[in-house]
C-alpha positions as CSV (number, residue, x, y, z in Angstrom):
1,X,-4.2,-25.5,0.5
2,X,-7.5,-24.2,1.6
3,X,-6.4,-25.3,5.6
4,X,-3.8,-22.9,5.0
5,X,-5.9,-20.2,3.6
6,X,-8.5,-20.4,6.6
7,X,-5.8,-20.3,9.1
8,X,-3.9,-17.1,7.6
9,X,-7.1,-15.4,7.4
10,X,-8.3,-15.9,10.8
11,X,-4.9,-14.6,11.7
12,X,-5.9,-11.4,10.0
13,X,-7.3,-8.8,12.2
14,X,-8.1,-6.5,10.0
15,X,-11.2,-6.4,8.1
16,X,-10.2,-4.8,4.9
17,X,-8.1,-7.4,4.6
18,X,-10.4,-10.5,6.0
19,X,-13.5,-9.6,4.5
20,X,-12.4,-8.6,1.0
21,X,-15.1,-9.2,-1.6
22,X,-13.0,-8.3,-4.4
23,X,-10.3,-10.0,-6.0
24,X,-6.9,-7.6,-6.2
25,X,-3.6,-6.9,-5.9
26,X,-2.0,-5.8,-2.5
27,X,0.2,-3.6,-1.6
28,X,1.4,-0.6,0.6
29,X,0.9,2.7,0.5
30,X,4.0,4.5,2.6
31,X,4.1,8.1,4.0
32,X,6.0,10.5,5.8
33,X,5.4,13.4,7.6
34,X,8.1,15.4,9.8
35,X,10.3,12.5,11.5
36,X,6.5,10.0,11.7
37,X,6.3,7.2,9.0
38,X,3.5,4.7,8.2
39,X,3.1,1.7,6.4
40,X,-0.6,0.4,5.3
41,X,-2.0,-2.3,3.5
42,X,-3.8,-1.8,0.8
43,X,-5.9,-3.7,-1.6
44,X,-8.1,-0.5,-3.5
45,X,-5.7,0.8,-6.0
46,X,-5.8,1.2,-9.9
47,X,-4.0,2.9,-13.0
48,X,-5.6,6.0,-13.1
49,X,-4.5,7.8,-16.8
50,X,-1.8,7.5,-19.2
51,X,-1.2,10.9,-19.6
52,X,-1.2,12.7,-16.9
53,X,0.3,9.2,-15.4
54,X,-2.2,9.0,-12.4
55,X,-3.6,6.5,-10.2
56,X,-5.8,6.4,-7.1
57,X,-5.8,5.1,-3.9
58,X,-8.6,4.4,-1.9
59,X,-8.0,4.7,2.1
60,X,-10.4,4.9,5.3
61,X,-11.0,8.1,7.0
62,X,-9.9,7.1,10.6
63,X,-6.9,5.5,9.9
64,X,-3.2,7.4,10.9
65,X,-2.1,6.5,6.8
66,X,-5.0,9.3,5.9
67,X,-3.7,11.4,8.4
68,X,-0.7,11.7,6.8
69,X,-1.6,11.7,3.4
70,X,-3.5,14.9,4.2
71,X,-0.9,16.5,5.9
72,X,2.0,15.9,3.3
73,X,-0.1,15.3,0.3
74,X,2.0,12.8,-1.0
75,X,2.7,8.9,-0.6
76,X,4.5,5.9,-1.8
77,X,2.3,3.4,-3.7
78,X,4.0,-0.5,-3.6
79,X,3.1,-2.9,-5.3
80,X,4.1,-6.3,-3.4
81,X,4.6,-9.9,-4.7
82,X,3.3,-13.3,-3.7
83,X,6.4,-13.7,-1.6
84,X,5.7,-10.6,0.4
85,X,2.6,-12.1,2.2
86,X,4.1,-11.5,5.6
87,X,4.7,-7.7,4.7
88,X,1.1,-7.3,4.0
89,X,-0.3,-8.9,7.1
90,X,2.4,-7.2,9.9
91,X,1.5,-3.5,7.6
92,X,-2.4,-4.4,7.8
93,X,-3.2,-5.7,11.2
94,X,-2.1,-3.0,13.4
95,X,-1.9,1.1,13.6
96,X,1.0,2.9,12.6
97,X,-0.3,4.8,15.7
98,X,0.7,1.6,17.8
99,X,4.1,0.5,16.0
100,X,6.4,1.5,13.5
101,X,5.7,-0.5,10.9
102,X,8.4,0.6,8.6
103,X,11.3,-0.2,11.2
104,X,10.5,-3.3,10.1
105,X,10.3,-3.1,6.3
106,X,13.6,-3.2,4.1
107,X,13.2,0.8,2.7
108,X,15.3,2.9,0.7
109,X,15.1,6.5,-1.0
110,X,13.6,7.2,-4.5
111,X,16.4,9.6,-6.2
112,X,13.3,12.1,-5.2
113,X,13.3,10.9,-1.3
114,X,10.1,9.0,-1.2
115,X,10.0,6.2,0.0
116,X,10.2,2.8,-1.9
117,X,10.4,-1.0,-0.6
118,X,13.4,-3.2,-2.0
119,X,12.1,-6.7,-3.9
120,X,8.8,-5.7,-4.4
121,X,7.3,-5.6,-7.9
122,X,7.1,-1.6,-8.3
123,X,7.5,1.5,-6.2
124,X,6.0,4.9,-7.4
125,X,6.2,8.2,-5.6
126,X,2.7,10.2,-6.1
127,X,1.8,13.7,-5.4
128,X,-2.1,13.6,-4.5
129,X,-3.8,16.0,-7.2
130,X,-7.3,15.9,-6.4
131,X,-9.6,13.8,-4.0
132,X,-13.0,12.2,-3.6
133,X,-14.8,11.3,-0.3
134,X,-17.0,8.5,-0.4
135,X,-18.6,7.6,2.8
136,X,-16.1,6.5,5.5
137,X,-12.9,6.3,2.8
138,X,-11.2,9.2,0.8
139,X,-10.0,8.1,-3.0
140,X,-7.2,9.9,-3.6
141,X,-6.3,11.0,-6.8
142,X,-2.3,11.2,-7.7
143,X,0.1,11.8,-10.4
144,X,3.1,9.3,-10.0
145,X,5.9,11.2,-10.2
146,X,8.7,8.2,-10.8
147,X,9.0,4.9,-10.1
148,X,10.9,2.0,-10.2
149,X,9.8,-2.1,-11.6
150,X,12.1,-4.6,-10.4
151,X,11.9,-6.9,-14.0
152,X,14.3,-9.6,-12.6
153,X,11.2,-10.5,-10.5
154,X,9.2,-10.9,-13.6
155,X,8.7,-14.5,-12.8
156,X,6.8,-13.4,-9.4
157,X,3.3,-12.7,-10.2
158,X,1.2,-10.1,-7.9
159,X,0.3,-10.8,-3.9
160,X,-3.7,-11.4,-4.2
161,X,-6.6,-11.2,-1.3
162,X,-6.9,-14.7,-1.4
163,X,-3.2,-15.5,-0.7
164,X,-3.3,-13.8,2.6
């Protein structure tokens, strides 16, 4: 198993991704703005608040994700299971400036018209309410709006760093 481990991770290009430090979940954070959509890894995210339901997101400055994000002021947050390892390392080793990642990814509408991606473990839509810079990465704050939990994959458990 750890052969395997090494040679996925010298696959991965991206150093958010390689170089984690922290144990967490992955997923990916969609957007759209006008007829451009992006699809970004993403292994910084947490529950914000209960009431208003909230989260945060944390993403890099120079990438075409924040772009987006802070032209629209909204996003798609996914969380992805351990059988959605390839989805995480084709969304986090190359700019959405280069390819469109989400030709590639198995999409469908919210009944709001975000974006959401089929088998994973949950999609929410967020609307960002607030934001904090902190050096080279902006944490946006959001309120999820809706969202969706696939249960009958209840036996899958989270995609993690270390799996990819």
């Amino acid at each position: 198993m750890c052969t395997t481990h090494k040679s996925s991770v010298s696959r991965v290009k991206s150093p958010y991704l390689r170089d984690a430090v922290v144990e967490s979940p992955v997923g990916l954070v969609l957007v759209e703005a006008g007829n451009r959509a992006n699809a970004m890894t993403v292994s910084f995210f947490s529950e914000l608040a209960h009431h208003p339901t909230s989260l945060w997101v944390s993403i890099a400055k120079t990438t075409y994700t924040h772009a987006l994000i802070e032209e629209t002021r909204s996003f798609s947050l996914v969380v992805l299971n351990s059988r959605q390892r390839g989805i995480a390392i084709a969304c986090g080793s190359v700019s959405g400036r280069d390819r469109d990642k989400c030709a590639a990814l198995d999409l469908y509408r919210s009944p709001s018209g975000f974006l959401f991606l089929h088998r994973a473990l949950a999609s929410t839509a967020c609307r960002v309410r607030d934001l904090l810079c902190v050096g080279g990465h902006t944490v946006f704050l959001a309120d999820i709006l809706e969202g969706e939990v696939d249960s009958r994959r209840g036996h899958l458990r989270h995609l993690l760093l270390s799996d990819l």
